[in-house]
N, C-alpha and C positions, 0 to 999 in steps of 0.2 A: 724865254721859254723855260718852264720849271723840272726838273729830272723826271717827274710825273711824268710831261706830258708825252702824249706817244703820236696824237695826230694835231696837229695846228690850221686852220683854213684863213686866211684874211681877207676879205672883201674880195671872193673869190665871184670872178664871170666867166659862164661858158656860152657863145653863140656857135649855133651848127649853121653851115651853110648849105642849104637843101637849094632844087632847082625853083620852090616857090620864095624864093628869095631869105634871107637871115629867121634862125630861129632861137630865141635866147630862150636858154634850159635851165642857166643861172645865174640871178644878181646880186653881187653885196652880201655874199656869204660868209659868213665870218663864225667859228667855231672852233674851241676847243674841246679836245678827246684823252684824258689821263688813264693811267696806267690801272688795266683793273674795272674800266668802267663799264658798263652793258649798256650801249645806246642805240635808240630805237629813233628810226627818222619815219614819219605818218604823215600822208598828206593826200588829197587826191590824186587819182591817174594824172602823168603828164607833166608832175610840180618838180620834178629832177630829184626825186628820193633817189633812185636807181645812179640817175647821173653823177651823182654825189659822189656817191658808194664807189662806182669804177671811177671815177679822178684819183681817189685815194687810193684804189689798187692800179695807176697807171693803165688803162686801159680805155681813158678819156683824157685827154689833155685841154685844160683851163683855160681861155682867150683873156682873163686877167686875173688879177691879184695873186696871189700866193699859196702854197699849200706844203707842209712837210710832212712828212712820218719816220718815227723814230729819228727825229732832226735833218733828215735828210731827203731828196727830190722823190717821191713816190715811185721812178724810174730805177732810182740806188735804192730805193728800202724792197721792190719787188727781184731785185740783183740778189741783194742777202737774204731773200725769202722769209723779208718778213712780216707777211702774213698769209694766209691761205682763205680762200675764196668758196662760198659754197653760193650755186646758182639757184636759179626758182624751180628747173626741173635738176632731176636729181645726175642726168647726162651720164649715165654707167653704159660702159661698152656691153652689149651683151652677148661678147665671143670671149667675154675675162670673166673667170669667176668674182667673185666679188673682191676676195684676199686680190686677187692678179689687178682688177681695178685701184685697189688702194692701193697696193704696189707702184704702180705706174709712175705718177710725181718722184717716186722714189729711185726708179730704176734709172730715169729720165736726169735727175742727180748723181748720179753716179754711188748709190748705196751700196754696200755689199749685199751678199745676197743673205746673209746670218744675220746682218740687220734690219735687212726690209724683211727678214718674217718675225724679228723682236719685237718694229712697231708696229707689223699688220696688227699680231695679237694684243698689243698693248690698246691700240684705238677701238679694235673690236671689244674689248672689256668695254672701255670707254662709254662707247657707245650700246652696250647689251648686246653686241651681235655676238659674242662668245659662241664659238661654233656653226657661225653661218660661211664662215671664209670660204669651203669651197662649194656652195651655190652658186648660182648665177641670176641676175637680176630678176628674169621674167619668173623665177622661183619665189621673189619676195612681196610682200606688199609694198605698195605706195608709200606707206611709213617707213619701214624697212629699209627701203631703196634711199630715202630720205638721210636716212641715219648713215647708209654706208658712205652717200656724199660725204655726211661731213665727218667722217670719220678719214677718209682720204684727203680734205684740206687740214683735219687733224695731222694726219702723218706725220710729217718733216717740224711738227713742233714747232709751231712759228707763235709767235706772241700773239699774233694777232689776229681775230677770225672778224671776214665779211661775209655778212648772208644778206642775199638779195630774197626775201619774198620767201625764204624755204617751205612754207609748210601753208603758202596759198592756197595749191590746189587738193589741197587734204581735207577729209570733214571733221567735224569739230570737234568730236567723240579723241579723234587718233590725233586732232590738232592741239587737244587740250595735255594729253598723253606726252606728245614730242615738248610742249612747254617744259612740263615739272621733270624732263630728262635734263633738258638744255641747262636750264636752270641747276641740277646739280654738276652736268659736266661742267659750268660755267665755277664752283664753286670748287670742285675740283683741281681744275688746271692752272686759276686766275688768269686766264685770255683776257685781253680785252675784247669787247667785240661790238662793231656795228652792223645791226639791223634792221633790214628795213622790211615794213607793215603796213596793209592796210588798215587793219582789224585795231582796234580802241582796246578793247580787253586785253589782246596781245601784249601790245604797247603799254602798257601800264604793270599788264602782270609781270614781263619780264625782265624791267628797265631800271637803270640806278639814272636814267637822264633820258627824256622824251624829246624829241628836238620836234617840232612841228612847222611844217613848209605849206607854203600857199601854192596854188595855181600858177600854171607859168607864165611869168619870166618865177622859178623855182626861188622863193628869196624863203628868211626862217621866220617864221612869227610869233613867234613862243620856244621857249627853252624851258621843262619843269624838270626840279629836281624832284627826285621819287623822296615822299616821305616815308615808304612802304621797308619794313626789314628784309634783311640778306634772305632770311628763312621765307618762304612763302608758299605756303600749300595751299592748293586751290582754292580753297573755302575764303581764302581772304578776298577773294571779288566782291563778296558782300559784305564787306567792312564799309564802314563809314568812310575810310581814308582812301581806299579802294575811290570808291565814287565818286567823292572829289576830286581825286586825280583825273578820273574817266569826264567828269561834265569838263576840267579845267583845258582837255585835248579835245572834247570838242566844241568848246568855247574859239579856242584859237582855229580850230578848222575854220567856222563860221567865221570867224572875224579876215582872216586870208580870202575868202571869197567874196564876203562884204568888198574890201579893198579893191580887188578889181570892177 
């Protein structure tokens, strides 16, 4: 393993045991994640994108092969908090103002309380909520509420950020919006981060590595390096390079489904 890397997967298998008897989520998974990288996992419902994603946050345990972050059991790397997790709904209390939400992880750590309102405001810049802290969620829009998640797995400043799905049930208008954010907070901070998409456009506009999974048993079937630059303002979807990458993820979708 190189200094780079921050997550390692090896010929990783996960089978659930459900009452209709074994259900494998993942085979033969094997992946590298370096330091820095914006990765996006696409594949149909049900290919273990999600599965993946909580192995790596401890929140799924693997029935084989191996898996580390930041060199250590995904159990030790979520001990030292390092990473922070942002889910598909945006999950804000709404008896906590927003600040008091993003608080939380924090207070839950044991923060002072001069420091949890240094980084409430610091993530709210981050994020553009600059003076939404004391609203409260049903205050916000759906975007909004979006942002303030991740702006609370921001908090505690962990290296590493997982988003499951964030900005699925958004329209496309405010989905395209929350991209070219992500996108400079990602430039910003240097997170690594992995996540996961259904959407092709997505996946391609926001990724330095598109990992593409088949149908389950969840195995990879493609891994594209983005040829696309760090800069990327919308309009590049209609680049030439743009679309090759988009036909190249759904070339391997088809080709994952062909296989079963």
């Amino acid at each position: 393993m190189s200094n780079d890397t921050v997550i390692e997967a090896k010929d990783l298998d996960l089978v659930f045991e459900t009452n209709d008897g074994p259900v494998e989520a993942l085979r033969n998974v094997s992946l590298t994640i370096n330091k820095g990288d914006f990765v996006s996992f696409i594949g149909p419902s049900g290919c273990g994108k999600t599965t993946f994603l909580r192995v790596m946050a401890a929140l799924e345990q693997p029935t084989g092969g191996q898996i580390t972050v930041n060199g250590v059991s995904p159990e030790e790397a979520r001990k030292s908090r390092a990473y922070g997790y942002v889910f598909q709904a945006a999950g804000l209390y709404p008896w906590r103002t927003i600040a008091g939400n993003i608080k939380l992880p924090l207070e839950i750590m044991g923060f002072s309380r001069q420091e949890q309102q240094e980084r409430v405001n610091s993530v709210l810049q981050l994020v553009d909520l600059d003076g939404f802290g004391g609203k409260y969620p049903w205050q916000l829009s759906g975007g909004m509420q979006q942002r303030a998640s991740i702006a609370r797995a921001l908090a505690f400043d962990a290296d590493i950020l997982l988003m499951d799905e964030p900005f699925g049930a958004l329209d496309e208008i405010v989905r395209d919006h929350l991209n070219e954010q992500l996108l400079h907070l990602w430039a910003r901070t240097q997170k690594t981060i992995g996540f996961v998409t259904h959407s092709i456009p997505e996946a391609v506009y926001l990724s330095t590595k598109i990992v593409v999974m088949s149908p389950r048993p969840g195995r990879i079937t493609d891994i594209i390096e983005s040829p696309l630059p760090k800069e990327r303002p919308l309009e590049i979807r209609d680049s030439a390079e743009f679309i090759e990458v988009a036909h190249r993820v759904r070339e391997g979708l088809r080709a994952g489904h062909v296989e079963d």
